[in-house]
N, C-alpha and C positions, 0 to 999 in steps of 0.2 A: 822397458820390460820390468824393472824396478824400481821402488819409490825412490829407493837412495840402495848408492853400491858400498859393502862393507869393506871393512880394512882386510881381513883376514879370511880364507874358505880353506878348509879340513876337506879334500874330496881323498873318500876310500872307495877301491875297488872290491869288484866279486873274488871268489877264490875258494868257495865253500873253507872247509877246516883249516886251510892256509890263509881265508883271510882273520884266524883269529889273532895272527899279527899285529893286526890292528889296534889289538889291545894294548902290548908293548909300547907301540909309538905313540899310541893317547898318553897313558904312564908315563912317558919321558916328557912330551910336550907341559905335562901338566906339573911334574915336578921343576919345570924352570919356568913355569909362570908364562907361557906361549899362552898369550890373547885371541884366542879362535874364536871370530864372534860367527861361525855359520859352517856347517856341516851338510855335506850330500856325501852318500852311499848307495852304491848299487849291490844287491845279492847280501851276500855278510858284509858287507862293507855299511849297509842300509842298518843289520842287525846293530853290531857294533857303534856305529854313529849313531842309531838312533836311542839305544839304550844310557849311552854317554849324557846327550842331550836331556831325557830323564831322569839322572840321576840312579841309573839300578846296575850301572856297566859291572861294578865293584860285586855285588850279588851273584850275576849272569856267571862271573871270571870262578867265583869261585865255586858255583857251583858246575860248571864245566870242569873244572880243575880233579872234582869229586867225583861226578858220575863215571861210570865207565866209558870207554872208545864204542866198545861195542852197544849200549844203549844211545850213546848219541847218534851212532849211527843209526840206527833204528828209527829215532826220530826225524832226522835230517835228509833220511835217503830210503827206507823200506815205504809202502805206501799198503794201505787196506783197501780192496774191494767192494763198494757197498753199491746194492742198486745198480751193478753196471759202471760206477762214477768211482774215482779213488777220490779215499778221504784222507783228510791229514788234521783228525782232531785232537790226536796227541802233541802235535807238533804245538797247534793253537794254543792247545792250555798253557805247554812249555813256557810260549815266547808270554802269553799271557800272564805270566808270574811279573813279566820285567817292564812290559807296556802297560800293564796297572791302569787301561782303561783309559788311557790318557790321550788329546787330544793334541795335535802337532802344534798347533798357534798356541798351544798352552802351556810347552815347553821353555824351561829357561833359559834356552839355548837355540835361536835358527835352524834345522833340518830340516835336508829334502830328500827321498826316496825317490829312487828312477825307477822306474817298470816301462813295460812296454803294455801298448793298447795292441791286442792280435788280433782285430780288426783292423786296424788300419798302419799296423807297422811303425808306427810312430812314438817316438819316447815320450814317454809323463812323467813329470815332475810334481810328484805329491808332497807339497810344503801345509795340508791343511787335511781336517778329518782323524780320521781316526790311526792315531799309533800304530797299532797291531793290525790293522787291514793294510796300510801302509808296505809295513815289514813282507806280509805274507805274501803281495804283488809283486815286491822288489824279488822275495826267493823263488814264485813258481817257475820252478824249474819244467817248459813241457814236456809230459810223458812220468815223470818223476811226480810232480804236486798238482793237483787241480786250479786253472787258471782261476782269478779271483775277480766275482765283478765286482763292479764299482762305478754308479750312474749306469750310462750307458758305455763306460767301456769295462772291456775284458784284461784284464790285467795279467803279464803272467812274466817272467824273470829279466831285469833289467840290461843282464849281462849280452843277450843277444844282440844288442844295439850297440848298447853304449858301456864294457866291463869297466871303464874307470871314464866317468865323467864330467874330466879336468876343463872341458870347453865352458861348461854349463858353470863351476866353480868362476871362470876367468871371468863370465859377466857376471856372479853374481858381487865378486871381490878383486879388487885394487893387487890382492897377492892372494895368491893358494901354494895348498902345499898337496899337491899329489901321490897318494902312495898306493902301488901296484903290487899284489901279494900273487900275482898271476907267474909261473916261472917263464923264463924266457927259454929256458930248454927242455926239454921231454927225451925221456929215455921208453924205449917202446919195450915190454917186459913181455918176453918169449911163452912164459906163463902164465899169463895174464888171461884173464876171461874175456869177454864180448865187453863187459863193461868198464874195465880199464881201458881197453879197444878206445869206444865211444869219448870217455872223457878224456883221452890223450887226444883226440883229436881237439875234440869241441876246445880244449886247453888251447893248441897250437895255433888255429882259428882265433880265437878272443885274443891272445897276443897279437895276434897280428891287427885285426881292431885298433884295439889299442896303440901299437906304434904308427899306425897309418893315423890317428886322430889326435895325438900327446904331439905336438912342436912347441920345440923352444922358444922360450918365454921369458923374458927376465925378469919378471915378477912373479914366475911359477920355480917351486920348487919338486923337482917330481924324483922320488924314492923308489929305489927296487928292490924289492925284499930279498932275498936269498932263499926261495921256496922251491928250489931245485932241489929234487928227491925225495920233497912231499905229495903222497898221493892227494885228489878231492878229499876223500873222506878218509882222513887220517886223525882222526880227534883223540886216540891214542897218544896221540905225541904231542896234544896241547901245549904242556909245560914250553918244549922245546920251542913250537913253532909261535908261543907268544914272546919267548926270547928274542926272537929273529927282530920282531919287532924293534923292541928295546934297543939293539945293537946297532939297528940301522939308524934310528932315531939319536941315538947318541952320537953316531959316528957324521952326523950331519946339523949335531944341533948348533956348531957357530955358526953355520949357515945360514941356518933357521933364523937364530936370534938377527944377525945381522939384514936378513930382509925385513923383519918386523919393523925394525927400528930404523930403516935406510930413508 
């Protein structure tokens, strides 16, 4: 399936606002000098990996850090009307500050983007094309973003299939290191609207995905964030939930280092 299998794979899961985790544990990884030669991301997990791999992770952080909860929200989750079709060309421009037009085999770093084809149900693995068309198949969320084509297939959020796709890491590398920014528990909120409703569900659902597809590995290292009591869309709490990252990451880096080197 591969010309040659690498030493090391970086797979991040979906998790909307919870997966900006993911930043945290890049940060740490990168601060001890962790060799990841190849990244795959589904949903944020695609944003995150994939902006790493272009070098703009560092920009993306902090201007997250800057904008409000409430405009990222806007970006991430409200949708426009146009023609009939929801558009999301603000979101585009956003991510397009940090994909800078840039081409995936042109990255100095391996990434691959999971989406799903909804025509035929089936996961894609986008390791080539375009950056930012990439990204935006990995997040269309349906019903939330407009599915995105690409040739002849329809692209649209990767997390449906596959929220963390540690199987797809284990062939493309000798070790992965899996991390899951999905909680493993849900608190169902009395006040909550239709759409806390929905994504407490679709939450509980993708965990379970996910545990039914992650087995133990002894060349996988697979991470649980601690994203218990964060909402999807809680980008308010950035600062915090890129902590979580770090903590876990720290709290597992002899780990880490010790599979690298084993």
């Amino acid at each position: 399936m591969f010309e040659k299998k690498r030493n090391l794979a970086l797979v991040l899961s979906g998790g909307s606002a919870r997966g900006l985790a993911h930043i945290g544990v890049l940060e740490i990884l990168e601060e001890h000098h962790v060799p990841i030669d190849t990244i795959i991301g589904t949903s944020m997990g695609a944003i995150i990996g994939g902006f790493y791999a272009s070098g703009t992770l560092k920009s993306f952080k902090q201007d997250i850090l800057r904008i409000s909860g409430s405009t990222l929200v806007t970006l991430f989750l409200s949708r426009k009307i146009k023609g009939g079709k929801t558009t999301t060309a603000e979101l585009e421009a956003f991510l397009k500050k940090y994909s800078r037009n840039k081409r995936i085999e042109k990255l100095d770093l391996s990434f691959t983007a999971v989406a799903i084809d909804i025509i035929t149900g089936k996961e894609v693995f986008i390791n080539k094309g375009s950056l930012l068309k990439a990204l935006l198949g990995s997040i269309s969320i349906p019903g939330i973003f407009p599915p995105v084509k690409c040739g002849k297939q329809i692209l649209v959020d990767g997390g449906i299939v596959d929220p963390l796709p540690q199987r797809y890491g284990e062939l493309m590398a000798h070790k992965v290191i899996a991390v899951n920014a999905i909680p493993t528990h849900f608190k169902h909120k009395n006040e909550g609207d239709v759409f806390d409703l929905i994504s407490e569900a679709v939450g509980i659902m993708t965990n379970e995905l996910i545990m039914l597809k992650s087995k133990t590995n002894t060349q996988t290292i697979f991470l649980q964030l601690e994203t218990d009591g964060y909402d999807s869309f809680d980008f308010s709490r950035a600062p915090e939930i890129i902590e979580l990252g770090r903590k876990a990451a720290k709290a597992n880096i002899e780990k880490i280092i010790q599979l690298v080197q084993g």
